[in-house]
C-alpha positions in Angstrom: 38.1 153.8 -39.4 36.6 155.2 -42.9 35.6 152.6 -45.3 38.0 151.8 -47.7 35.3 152.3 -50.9 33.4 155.0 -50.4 30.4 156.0 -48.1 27.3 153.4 -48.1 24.9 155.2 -46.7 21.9 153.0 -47.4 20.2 150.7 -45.5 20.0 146.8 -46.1 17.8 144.0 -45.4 17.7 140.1 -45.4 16.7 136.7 -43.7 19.6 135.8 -41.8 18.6 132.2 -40.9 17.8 129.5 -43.7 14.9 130.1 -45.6 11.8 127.8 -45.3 9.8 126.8 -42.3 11.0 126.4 -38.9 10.5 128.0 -35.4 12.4 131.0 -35.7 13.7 133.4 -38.8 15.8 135.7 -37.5 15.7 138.8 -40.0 18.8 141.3 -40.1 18.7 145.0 -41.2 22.0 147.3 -40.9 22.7 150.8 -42.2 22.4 154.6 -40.5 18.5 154.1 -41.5 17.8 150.5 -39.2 16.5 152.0 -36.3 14.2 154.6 -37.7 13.0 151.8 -39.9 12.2 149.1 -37.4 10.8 152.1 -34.8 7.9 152.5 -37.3 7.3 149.0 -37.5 7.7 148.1 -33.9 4.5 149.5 -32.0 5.4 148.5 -28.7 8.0 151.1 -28.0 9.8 154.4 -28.9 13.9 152.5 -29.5 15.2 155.5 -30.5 16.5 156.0 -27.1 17.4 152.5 -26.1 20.8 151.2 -25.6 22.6 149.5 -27.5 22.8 145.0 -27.1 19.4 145.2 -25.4 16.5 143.0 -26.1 12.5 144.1 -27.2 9.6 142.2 -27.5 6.7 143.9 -29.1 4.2 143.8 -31.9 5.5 144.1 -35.9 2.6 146.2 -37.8 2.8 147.3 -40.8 0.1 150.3 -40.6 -3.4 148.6 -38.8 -1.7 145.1 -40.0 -0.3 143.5 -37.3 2.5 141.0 -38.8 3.8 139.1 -35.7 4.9 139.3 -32.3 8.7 139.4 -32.5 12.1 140.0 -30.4 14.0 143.2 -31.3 17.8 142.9 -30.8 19.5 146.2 -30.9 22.7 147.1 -32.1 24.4 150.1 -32.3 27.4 151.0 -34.1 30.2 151.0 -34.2 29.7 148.3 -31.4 27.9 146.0 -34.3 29.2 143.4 -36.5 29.1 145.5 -39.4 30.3 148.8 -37.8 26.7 150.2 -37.9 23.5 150.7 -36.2 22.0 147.2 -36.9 18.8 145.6 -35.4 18.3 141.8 -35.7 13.9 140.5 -35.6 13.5 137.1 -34.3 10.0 136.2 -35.9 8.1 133.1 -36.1 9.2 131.0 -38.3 6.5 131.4 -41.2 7.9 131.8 -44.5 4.9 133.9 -45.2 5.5 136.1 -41.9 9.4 135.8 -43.0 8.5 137.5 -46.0 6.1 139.9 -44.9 8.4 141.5 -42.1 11.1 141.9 -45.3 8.4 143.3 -47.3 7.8 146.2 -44.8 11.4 147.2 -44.0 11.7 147.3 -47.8 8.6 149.4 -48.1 10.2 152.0 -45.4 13.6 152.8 -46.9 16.1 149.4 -47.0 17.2 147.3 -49.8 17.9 143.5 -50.0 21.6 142.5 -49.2 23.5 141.2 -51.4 25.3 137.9 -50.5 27.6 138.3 -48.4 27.5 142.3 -47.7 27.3 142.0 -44.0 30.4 141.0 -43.7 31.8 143.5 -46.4 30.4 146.3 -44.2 32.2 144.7 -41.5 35.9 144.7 -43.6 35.0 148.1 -45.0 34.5 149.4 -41.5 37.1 148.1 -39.9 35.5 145.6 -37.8 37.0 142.8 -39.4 40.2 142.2 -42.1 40.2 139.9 -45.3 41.8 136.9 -43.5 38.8 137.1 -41.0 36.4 138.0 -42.9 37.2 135.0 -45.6 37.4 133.2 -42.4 33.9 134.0 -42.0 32.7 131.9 -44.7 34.9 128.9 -43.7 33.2 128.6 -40.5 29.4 129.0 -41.8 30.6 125.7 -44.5 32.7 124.1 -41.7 31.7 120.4 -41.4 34.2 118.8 -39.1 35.6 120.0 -35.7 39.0 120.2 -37.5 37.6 122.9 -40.7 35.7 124.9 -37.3 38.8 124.5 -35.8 40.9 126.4 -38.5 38.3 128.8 -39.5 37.9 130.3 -35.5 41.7 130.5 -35.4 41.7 133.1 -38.1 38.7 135.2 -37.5 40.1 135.1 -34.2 43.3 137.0 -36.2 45.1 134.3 -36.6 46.6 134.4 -39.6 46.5 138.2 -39.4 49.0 138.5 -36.5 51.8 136.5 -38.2 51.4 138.8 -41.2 51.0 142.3 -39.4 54.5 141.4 -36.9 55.9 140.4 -40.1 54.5 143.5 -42.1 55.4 145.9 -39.4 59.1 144.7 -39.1 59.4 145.2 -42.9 58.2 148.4 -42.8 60.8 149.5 -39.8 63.6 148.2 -41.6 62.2 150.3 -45.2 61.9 153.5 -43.0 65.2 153.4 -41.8 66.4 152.5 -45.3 64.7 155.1 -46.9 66.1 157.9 -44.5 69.8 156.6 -45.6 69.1 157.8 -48.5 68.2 161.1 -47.2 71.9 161.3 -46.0 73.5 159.7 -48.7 76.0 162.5 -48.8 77.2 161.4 -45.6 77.2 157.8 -46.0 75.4 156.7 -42.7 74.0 153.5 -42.5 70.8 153.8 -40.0 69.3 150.0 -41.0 71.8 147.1 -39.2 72.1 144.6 -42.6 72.7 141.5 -40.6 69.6 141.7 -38.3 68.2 142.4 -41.8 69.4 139.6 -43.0 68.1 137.4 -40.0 64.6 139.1 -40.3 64.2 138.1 -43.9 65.3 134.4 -43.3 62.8 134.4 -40.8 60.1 135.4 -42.7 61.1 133.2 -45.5 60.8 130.0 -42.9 57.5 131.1 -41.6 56.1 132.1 -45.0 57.8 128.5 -46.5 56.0 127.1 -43.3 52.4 128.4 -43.9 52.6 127.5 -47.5 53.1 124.1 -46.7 50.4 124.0 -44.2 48.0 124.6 -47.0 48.1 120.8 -47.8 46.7 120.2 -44.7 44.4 122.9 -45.2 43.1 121.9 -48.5 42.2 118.5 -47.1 40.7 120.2 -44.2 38.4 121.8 -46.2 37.9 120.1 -49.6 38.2 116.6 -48.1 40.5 114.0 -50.0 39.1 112.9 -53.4 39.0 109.0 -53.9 38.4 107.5 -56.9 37.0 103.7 -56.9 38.3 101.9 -60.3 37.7 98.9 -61.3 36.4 96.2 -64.1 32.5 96.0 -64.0 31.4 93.6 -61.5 34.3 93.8 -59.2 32.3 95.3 -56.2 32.8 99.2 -56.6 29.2 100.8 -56.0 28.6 97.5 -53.2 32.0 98.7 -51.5 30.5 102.5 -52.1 27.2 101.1 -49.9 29.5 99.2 -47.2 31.3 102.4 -46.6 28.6 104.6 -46.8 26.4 101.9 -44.9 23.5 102.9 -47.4 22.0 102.0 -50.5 23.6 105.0 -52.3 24.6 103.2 -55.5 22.4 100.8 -57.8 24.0 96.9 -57.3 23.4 94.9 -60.1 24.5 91.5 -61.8 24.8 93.0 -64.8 28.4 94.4 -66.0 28.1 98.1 -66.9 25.4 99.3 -64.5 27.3 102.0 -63.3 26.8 104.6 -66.0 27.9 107.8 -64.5 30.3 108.6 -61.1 28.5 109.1 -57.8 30.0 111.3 -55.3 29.7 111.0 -51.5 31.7 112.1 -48.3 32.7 109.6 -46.1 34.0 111.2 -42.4 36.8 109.2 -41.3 39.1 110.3 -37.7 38.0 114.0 -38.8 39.0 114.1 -41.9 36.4 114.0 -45.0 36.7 111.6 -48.2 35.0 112.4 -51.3 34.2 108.6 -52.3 33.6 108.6 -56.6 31.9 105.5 -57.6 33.0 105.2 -61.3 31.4 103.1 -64.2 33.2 99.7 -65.1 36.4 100.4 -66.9 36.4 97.2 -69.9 38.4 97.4 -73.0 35.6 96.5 -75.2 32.0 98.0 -75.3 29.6 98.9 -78.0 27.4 100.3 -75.5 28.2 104.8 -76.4 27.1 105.7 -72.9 29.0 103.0 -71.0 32.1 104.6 -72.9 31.8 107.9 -72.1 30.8 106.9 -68.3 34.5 104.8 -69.1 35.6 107.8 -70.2 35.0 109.8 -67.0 36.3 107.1 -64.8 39.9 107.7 -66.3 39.3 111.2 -65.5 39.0 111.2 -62.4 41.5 108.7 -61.7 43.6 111.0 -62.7 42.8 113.9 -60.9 42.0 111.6 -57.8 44.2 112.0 -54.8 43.9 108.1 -53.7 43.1 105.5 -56.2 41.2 102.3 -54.8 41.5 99.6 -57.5 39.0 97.4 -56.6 39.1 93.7 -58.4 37.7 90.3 -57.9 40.6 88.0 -56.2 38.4 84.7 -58.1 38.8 86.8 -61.8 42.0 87.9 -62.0 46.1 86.4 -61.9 48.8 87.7 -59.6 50.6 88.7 -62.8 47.3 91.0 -64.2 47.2 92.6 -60.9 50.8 93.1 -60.9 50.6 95.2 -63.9 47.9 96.9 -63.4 49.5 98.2 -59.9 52.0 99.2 -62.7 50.0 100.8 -64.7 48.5 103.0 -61.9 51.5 104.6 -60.5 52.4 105.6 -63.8 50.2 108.4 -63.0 51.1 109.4 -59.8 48.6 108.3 -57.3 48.2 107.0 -54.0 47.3 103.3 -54.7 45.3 100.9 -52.7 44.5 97.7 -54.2 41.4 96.1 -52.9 40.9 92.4 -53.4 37.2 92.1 -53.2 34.7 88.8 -52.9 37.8 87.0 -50.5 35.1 85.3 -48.6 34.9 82.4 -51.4 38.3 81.7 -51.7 40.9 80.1 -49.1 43.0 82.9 -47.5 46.4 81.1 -48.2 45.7 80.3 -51.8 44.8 84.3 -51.9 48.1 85.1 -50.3 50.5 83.0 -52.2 48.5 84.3 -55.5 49.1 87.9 -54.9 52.6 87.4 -53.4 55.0 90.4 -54.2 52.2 93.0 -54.8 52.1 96.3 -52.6 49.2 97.8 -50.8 47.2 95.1 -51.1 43.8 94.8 -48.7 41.4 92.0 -48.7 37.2 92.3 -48.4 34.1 91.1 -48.4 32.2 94.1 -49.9 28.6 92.3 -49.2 29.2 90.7 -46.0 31.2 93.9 -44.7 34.6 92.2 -43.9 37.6 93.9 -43.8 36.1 97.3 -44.3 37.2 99.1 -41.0 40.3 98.0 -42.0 40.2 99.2 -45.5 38.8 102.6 -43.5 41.9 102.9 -41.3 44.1 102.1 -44.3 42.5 104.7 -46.0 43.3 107.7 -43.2 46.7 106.4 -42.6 47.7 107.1 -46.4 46.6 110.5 -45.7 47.2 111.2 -42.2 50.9 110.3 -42.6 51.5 112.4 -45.7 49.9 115.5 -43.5 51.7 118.1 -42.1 49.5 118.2 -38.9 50.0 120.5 -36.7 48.4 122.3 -33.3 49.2 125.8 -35.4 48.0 128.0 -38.0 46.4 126.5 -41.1 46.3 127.9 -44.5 43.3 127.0 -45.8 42.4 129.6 -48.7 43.8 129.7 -52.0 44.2 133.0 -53.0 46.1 133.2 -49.4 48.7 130.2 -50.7 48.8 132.2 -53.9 49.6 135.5 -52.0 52.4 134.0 -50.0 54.3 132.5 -53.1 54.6 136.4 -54.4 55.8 136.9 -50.6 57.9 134.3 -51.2 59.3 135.8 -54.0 60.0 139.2 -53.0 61.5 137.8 -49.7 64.1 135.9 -52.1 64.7 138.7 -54.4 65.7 141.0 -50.7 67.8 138.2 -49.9 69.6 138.3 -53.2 69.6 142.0 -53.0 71.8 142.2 -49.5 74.3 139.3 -50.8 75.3 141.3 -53.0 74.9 144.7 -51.7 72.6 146.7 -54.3 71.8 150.0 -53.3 69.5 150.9 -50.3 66.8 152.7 -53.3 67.0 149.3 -54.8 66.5 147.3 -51.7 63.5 149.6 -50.5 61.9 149.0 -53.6 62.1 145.2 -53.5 60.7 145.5 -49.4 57.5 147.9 -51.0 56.8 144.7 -53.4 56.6 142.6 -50.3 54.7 144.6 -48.2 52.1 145.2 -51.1 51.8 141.3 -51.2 50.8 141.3 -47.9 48.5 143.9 -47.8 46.9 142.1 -50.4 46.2 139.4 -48.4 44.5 141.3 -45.8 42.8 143.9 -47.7 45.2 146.7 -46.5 45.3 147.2 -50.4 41.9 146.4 -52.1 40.6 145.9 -55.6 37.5 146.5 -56.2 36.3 143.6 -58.3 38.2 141.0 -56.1 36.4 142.2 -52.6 33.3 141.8 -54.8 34.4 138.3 -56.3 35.3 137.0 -52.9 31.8 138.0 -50.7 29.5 136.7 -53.8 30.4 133.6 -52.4 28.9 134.2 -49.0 25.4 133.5 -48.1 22.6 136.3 -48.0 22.4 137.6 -44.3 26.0 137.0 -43.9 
């Protein structure tokens, strides 16, 4: 398969593996010039006329400099990742030997990569389409088994079979469409309407299906944001600690220590939590940075998708609390309140006090009581808003954003056959789809979007 953008025809170079110290840097070249170029380094053998996914270990010299002893992989294309002939050095892990073997395939024809222009190669060749090679890039930043989970399933092509069956039925349906109106002199009607008609309200449920999936996905790989509120004093950076079980925030006596928000993740049953300590929200303050850290706080209790309100149980009435429950789903938010410093007060009195109020958890932030509760809490106002599910994820949002044009165009063919526009009318409204589609997989590229999308991959991937 041609690439989609032209020929490359040079060579590239880069450190595949983290740089810094460490036992091994593995250092990747690719391109029609990556076996001439490492043969003139690699003094140990001719591998001109080795095979392809065999294994070399030999001296690197660069001239009379020897640079390292080293394992050659060899890769030929198109039987490569990228579709080309590509060689892979194991070195020792030296960043000066790192650099020094780069140096040298630099100095003999090849370039540095980009970030991410292995994998480009690899769409641009054929080896791989959008979906999988986004897909790519979710598995290198996958942190729990569930993101690995979703991010395999795709490059696995995934995602990419429910869109080529669907892509391929459309374009059956167009083609027989099209050649009615070949022989629209003798009104024949090749395309049966009512499997038509079934077809599109099929793909309307599995496109409506994988666009809700993307709430799953989003959480899956963003985590859930969770925004700790609460006057200063009530226990929000010591809760942050008792969750974390770390020092992470400063604990002081003093009201309005808590100048900024501090973000951490928390894993809970798989799924991440982005825990934002925020500064002391108090209605009165002199102190400018306090109220811009006040400021922030609001912020992102706005934008948060679960609000803990932390407060003291020994500082505050039933009726406060009740309105500031209020208050807080004014805006929209999961709420949790979290009664905090319960170990000094009588449970009962506690109970009666806050009689009538919702969500409503009671801790010990310093002596670390009631916080696997509060933990379990947490996931289940997550889990069981969820979608989960055994299938495929959506986890990309130029994908979701893809599917709601699909969407569209599905609707506007649906509206088309109840009321029975013309067949040129109706092909043209099943081209709109399709290029939707292709969009999402790359069968139609743009330039400046395939750029956009692999600048955000690592160098050597």
């Amino acid at each position: 398969m041609a690439n989609k953008l032209g020929d490359w025809q040079d060579t590239i170079v880069a450190l595949a593996t983290p740089p810094g110290v460490g036992a091994i840097g593995v250092i990747r070249i690719s391109g029609d010039k990556a076996i001439a170029i490492i043969n003139v380094l690699f003094s140990s053998k001719d591998l001109t006329n080795k095979p392809t996914h065999s294994l070399h270990v030999g001296l690197i010299k660069e001239g009379d400099k020897l640079i390292d002893e080293v394992v050659v992989s060899l890769f030929r294309g198109p039987k490569s990742y990228t579709g080309e002939d590509v060689v892979e050095i194991s070195c020792h892990g030296s960043a000066y030997v790192q650099q020094q073997v780069l140096q040298a395939c630099i100095h003999h024809g090849a370039r540095l990569a980009k970030p991410g222009e292995y994998t480009q190669r690899a769409f641009l060749n054929g080896k791989l389409d959008l979906t999988q090679a986004e897909a790519v890039a979710d598995l290198i930043a996958s942190n729990t088994a569930a993101s690995q989970k979703a991010a395999l399933h795709n490059i696995r092509g995934g995602f990419s079979e429910v869109l080529k069956i669907l892509r391929e039925e459309l374009i059956s349906f167009s083609a027989l469409i099209e050649l009615e109106l070949d022989f629209s002199q003798e009104d024949v009607e090749f395309a049966d309407r009512k499997k038509f008609y079934q077809l599109i309200q099929s793909a309307q449920t599995t496109t409506a299906n994988l666009m809700a999936s993307f709430q799953l996905g989003n959480v899956i790989k963003n985590g859930v944001s969770v925004a700790i509120i609460g006057k200063p004093n009530a226990g929000k950076s010591t809760l942050l600690n008792t969750l974390l079980n770390e020092n992470r925030a400063i604990v002081s006596e003093i009201a309005g220590t808590t100048r900024d928000t501090i973000e951490e993740i928390l894993n809970i049953n798989g799924i991440l939590f982005r825990l934002i300590d925020t500064a002391g929200i108090r209605e009165h303050s002199t102190d400018s940075i306090e109220l811009v850290g006040i400021e922030r706080s609001l912020d992102k209790m706005k934008s948060a998708d679960v609000v803990l309100y932390i407060f003291d149980v020994n500082e505050i009435s039933g009726d406060e609390l009740r309105a500031i429950d209020g208050m807080l789903r004014e805006n929209k938010n999961k709420i949790l309140l979290v009664g905090n410093k319960a170990d000094v007060t009588d449970t009962d009195s506690i109970q009666e006090k806050f009689k009538g109020t919702d969500t409503l958890h009671f801790i010990s932030a310093k002596n670390n009581t009631g916080i696997e509760e509060l933990k379990n809490i947490l996931f289940q106002t997550t889990a069981n808003e969820l979608p989960f599910s055994e299938n495929l994820v959506i986890v990309n949002a130029r994908h979701l954003e893809a599917l709601q044009k699909v969407k569209l165009s599905l609707n506007d063919i649906e509206t088309g056959l109840d009321n029975n526009i013309p067949g040129d009318l109706l092909a043209l409204d099943i081209r709109h789809c399709l290029h939707f589609i292709s969009e999402i997989t790359g069968d139609i590229s743009n330039e400046d979007v395939l750029d956009f999308i692999f600048s955000k991959f690592c160098i050597g991937k």
